[in-house]
C-alpha positions as CSV (number, residue, x, y, z in Angstrom):
1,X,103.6,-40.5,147.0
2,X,104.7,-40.5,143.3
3,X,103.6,-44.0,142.9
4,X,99.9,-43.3,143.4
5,X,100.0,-40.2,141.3
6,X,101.4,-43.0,138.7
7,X,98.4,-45.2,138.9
8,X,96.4,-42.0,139.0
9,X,98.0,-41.3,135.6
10,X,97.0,-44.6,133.9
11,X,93.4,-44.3,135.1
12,X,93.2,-41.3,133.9
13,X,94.4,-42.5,130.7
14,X,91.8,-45.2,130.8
15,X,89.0,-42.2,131.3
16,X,90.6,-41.0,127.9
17,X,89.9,-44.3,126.0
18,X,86.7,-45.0,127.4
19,X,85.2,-41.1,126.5
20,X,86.5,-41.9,122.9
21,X,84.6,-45.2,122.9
22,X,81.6,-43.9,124.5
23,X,81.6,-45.5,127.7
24,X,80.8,-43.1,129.7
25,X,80.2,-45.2,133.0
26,X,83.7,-46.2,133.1
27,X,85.0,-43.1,131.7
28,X,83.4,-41.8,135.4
29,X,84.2,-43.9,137.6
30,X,87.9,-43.9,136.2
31,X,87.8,-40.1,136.8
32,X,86.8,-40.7,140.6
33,X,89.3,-42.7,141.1
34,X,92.0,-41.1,139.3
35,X,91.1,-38.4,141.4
36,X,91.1,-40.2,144.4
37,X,94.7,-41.9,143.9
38,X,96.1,-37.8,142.5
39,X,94.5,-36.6,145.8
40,X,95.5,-39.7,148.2
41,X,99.2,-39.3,146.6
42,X,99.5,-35.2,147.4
43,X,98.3,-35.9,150.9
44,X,100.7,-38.6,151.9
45,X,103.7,-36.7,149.9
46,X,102.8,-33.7,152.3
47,X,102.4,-36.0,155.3
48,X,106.5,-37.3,154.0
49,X,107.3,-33.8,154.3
50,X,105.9,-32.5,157.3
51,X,107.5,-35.6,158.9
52,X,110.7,-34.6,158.1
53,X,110.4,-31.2,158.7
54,X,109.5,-32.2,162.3
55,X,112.5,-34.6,162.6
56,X,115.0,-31.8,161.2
57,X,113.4,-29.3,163.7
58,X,113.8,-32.2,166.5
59,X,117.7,-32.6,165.5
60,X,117.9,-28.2,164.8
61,X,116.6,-27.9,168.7
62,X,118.5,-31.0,170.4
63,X,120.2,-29.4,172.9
64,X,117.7,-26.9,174.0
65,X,115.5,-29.7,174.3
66,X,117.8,-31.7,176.4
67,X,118.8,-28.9,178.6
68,X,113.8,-29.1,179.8
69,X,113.1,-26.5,177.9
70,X,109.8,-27.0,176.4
71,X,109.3,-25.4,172.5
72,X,106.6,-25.0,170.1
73,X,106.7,-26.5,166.6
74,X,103.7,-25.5,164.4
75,X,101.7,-24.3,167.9
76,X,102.1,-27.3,170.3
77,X,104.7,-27.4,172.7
78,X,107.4,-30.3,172.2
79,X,109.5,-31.4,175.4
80,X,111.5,-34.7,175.9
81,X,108.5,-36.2,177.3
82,X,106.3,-35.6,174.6
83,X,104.5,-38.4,173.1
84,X,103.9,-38.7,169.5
85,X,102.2,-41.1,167.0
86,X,102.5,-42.0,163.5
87,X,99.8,-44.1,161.9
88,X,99.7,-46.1,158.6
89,X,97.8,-46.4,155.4
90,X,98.3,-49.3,152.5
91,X,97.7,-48.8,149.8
92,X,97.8,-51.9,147.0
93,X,97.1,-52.8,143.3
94,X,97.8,-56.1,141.3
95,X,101.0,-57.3,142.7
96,X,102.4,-53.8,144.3
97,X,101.6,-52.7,147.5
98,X,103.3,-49.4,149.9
99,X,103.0,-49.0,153.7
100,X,103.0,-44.6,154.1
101,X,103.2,-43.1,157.4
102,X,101.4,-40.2,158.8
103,X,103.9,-37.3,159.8
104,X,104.2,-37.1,163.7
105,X,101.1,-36.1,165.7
106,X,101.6,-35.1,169.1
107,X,99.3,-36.9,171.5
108,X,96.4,-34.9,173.4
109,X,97.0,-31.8,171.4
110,X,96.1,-33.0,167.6
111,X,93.0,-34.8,166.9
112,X,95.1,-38.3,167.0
113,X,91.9,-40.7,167.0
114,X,90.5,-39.1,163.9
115,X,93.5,-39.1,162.3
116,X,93.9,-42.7,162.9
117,X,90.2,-43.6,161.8
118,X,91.1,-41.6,158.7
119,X,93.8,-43.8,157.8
120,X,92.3,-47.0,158.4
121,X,89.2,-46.2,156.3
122,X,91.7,-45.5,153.2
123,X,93.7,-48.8,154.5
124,X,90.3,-50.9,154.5
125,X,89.7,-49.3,150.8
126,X,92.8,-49.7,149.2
127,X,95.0,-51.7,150.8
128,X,93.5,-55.1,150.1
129,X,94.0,-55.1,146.0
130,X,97.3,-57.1,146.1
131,X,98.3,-60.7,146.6
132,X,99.5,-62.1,148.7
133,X,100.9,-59.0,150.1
134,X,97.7,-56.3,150.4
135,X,95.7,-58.2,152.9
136,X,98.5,-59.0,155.2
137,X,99.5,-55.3,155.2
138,X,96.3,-54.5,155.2
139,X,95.3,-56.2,158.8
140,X,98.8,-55.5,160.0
141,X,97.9,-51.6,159.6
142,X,94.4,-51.9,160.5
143,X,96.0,-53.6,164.0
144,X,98.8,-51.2,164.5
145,X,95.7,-48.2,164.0
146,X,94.1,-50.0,166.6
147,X,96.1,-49.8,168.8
148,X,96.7,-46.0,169.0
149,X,99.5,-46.3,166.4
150,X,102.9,-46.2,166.6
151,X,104.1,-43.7,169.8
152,X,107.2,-43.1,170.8
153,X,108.3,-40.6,173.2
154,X,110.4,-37.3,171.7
155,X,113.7,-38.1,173.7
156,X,113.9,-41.5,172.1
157,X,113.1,-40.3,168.8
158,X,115.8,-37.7,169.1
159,X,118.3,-40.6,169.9
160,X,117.1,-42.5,166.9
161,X,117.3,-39.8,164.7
162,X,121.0,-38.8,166.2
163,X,121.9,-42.1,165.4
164,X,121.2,-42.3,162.0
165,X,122.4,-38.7,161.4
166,X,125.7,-40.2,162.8
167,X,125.8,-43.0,160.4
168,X,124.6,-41.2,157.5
169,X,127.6,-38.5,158.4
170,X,130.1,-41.5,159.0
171,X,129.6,-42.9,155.7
């Protein structure tokens, strides 16, 4: 996510200023969290693209898929009837604030629950930071994590995704 690798730049800048005045407190706790935003922004970018890979897989294998056969993607078998979940993270700062998704997990065969701790640990850390926005996010994610996430069977995200491949096509 480019726009956490952004803030990531101006705290990093800020580590910068405060070494040259000598404040090394700051200049250390503006490196952790640099590095935190640079590292939370690589994770979710890969998360974006593993995602997608798994919905252009889901799109490449349609018809096999709708004829019961059962595949593997990445080592866990996929079939119409497979569930998989998605959780959230927010992440906010001053008036900005971004709702990511996790890429698809499949349920039973990832560690899901972890996964879903995971992201509302980062949610409870950095999602609050905005107003008015980060603390409505913030308990709408922590809610939807709650809850298992979101899950949706493969067949109907196939039909989704057909959908919007149609439309995209069509225009």
């Amino acid at each position: 996510m480019c726009i956490l690798k952004g803030f990531g730049f101006f705290f990093g800048l800020g580590v910068i200023y405060n070494l040259f005045r000598g404040d090394f407190s700051n200049a250390f706790w503006g490196l952790v969290i640099a590095a935190t935003l640079f590292f939370t922004g690589g994770l979710l970018g890969r998360e974006d693209s593993c995602a997608e890979k798994f919905e252009q897989w889901l799109l490449h294998h349609k018809a096999a898929l709708f004829d019961g056969e059962i595949l593997v993607f990445s080592g866990q078998s996929i079939a119409l009837e497979t569930k998989v979940t998605r959780y959230f993270v927010v992440f906010s700062f001053l008036i900005f604030s971004a709702k990511e998704k996790t890429r698809y997990l499949v349920r039973g065969e990832t560690k899901t629950r972890l996964a879903g701790f995971l992201c509302s640990v980062l949610t409870l850390v950095f999602g609050w930071w905005a107003l008015p926005e980060g603390p409505i996010s913030t308990l709408w994610a922590l809610g939807k994590n709650a809850r298992g996430g979101e899950t949706v069977q493969v067949a109907v995200l196939l039909n989704t995704l057909a959908k919007t491949q149609s439309k995209a096509d069509s225009a």
